[in-house]
N, C-alpha and C positions, 0 to 999 in steps of 0.2 A: 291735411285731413286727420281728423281725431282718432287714434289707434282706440279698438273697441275694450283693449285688455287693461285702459287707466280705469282708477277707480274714481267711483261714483263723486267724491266730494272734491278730487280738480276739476271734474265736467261742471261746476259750477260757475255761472260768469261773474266776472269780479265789478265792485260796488263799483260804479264813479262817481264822479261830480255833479252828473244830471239827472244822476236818481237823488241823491240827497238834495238838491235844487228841489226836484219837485215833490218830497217828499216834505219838503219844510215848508212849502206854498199847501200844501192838501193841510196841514196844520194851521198855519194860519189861515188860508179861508176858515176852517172852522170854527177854529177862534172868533174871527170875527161873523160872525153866522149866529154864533151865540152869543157874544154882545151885542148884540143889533136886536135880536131875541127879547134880551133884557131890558135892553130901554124901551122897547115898543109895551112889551107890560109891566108894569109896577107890580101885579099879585107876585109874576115869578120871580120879577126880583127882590121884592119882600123876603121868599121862599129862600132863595139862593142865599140871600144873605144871613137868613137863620139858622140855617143849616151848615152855613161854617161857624157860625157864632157857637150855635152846639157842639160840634166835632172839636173845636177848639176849645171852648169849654171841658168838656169830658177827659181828651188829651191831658189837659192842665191838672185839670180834678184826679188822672191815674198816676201821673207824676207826684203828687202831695201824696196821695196813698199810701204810693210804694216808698215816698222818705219816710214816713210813718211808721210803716211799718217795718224798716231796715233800723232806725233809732228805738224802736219797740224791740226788736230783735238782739238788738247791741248792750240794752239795758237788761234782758233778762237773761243770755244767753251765761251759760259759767266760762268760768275762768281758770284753769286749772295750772300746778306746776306738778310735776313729774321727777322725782331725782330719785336715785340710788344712793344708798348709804355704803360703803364697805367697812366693815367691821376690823377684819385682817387685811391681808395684801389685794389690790384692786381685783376685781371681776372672780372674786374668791367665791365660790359655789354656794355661800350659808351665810347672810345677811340679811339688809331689809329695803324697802323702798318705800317713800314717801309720795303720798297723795295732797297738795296741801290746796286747798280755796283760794285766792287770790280776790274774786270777787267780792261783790257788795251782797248775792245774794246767796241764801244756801243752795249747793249745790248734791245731787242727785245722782247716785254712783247707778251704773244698771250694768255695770259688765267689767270685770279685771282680770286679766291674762298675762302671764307671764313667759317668755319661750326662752328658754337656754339651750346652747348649743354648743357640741364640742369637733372643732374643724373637722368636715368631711368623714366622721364617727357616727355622731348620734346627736340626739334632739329630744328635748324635754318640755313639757306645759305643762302648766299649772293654773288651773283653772279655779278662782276666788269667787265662787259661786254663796260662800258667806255673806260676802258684803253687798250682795244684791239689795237694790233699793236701800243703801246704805246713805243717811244724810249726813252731808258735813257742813257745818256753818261757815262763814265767813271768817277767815282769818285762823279758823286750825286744819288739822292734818289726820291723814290716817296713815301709819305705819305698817303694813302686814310683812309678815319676816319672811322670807323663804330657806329653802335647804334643799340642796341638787347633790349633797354628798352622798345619802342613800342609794338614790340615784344610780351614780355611777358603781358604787359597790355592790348593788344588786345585778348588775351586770358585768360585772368584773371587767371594768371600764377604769383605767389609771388615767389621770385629769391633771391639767395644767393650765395656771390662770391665762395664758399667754393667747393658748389656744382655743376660751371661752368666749363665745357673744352671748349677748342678751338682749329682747325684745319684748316691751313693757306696752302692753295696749291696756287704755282706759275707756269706757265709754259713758257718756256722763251729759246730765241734759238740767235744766230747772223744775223746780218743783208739781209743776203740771206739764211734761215734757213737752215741751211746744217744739224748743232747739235742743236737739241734739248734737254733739260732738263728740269728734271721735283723736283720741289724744294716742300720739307714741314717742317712745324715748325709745332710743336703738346707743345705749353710750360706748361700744367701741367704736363708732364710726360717726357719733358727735352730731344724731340726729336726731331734734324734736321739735315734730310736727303736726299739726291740728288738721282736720278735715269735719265737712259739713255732711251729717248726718252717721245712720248706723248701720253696722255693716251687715251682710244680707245672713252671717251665722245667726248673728246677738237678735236679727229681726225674725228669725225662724223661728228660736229659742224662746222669745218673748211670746210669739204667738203661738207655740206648744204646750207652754205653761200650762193655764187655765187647766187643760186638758189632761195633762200627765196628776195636777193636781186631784181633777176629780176619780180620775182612776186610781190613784192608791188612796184616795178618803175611801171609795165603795170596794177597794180590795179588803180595806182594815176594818172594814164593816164588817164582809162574810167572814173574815178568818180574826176577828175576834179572839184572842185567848179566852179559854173558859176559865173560870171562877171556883172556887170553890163551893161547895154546898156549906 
């Protein structure tokens, strides 16, 4: 006798052989139920057979689309390389890094961040809010230089290349941003990687814009310097 305290999904009785026996006869009766269907009328199977003709169709037709659209994707998408230059001894706080095209098409800067970092101390960004919509053609480069030695002297922070990382984010799309990508170099630890689309700061930021713009065109409006008589 079944103790009342088992739970609810052993009190289940298990499949056998004579349920899936008649479970594959209730299938085919119907099967054939509906081919017998069919050949008694010609309209429905006229119907029937148009109607996969379409759905197969269609199937076929969203597969071409989407290759289409992935070699549409590949051909305009950028191309970017990402290095670091050091000037003095490696991961030295005041250098430069290069942004170079690689593609066939010009390429479209919309976002550049820098992050340096001193083991388990302190952390810096540097945000290249200059080069916004900054284009670069096919086959050159932009160099922007940095410098993290102020930095650490404004905060009476003593620094060692040893114990410096660095985090280089690009975001960067084609000339009518259709694709987006999102580019980083991390060179103490020998990582550079690409991802598809932009990330939810650069997309807040882009859509703050417009806004932040017309509020200081109508601040500089009222507060206007006056002029001379």
């Amino acid at each position: 006798m079944r103790s009342a305290a088992w739970p609810m999904e052993l009190c289940v009785r298990p499949l056998h052989f004579k349920d899936l026996k008649y479970g594959m006869r209730y299938i085919l009766d119907h099967l054939y139920k509906l081919w017998v269907w069919l050949l008694a009328n010609s309209a429905s199977r006229a119907t029937v057979i148009l109607v996969f003709i379409t759905g197969l169709y269609a199937i076929l037709t969203w597969r071409m689309a989407r290759a289409i659209a992935r070699q549409t994707r590949a051909m305009m998408q950028p191309v970017a390389l990402l290095e670091f230059h050091w000037e003095q001894e490696k991961y030295y706080p005041a250098s430069y890094f290069e942004i170079k095209n690689l593609g066939p098409q010009p390429l479209l800067l919309l976002d550049v961040k820098l992050w340096c970092g001193l083991y388990k101390v302190k952390d810096f960004t540097e945000h290249y809010t200059l080069w916004d919509e900054h284009i670069i053609p096919p086959g050159q480069s932009l160099c922007p230089r940095f410098d993290f030695k102020h930095e650490f002297e404004k905060h009476n922070l003593s620094w060692n290349s040893a114990f410096l990382s660095y985090s280089l984010e690009v975001v960067a799309s084609d000339l009518s941003k259709q694709v987006v990508l999102t580019y980083r170099n991390i060179p103490v630890l020998g990582i550079v990687n690409v991802q598809k689309g932009m990330p939810l700061s650069v997309r807040r930021r882009y859509l703050l814009k417009p806004f932040k713009w017309r509020y200081h065109r109508l601040l500089y409006r009222f507060k206007r310097p006056k002029t001379g008589d």
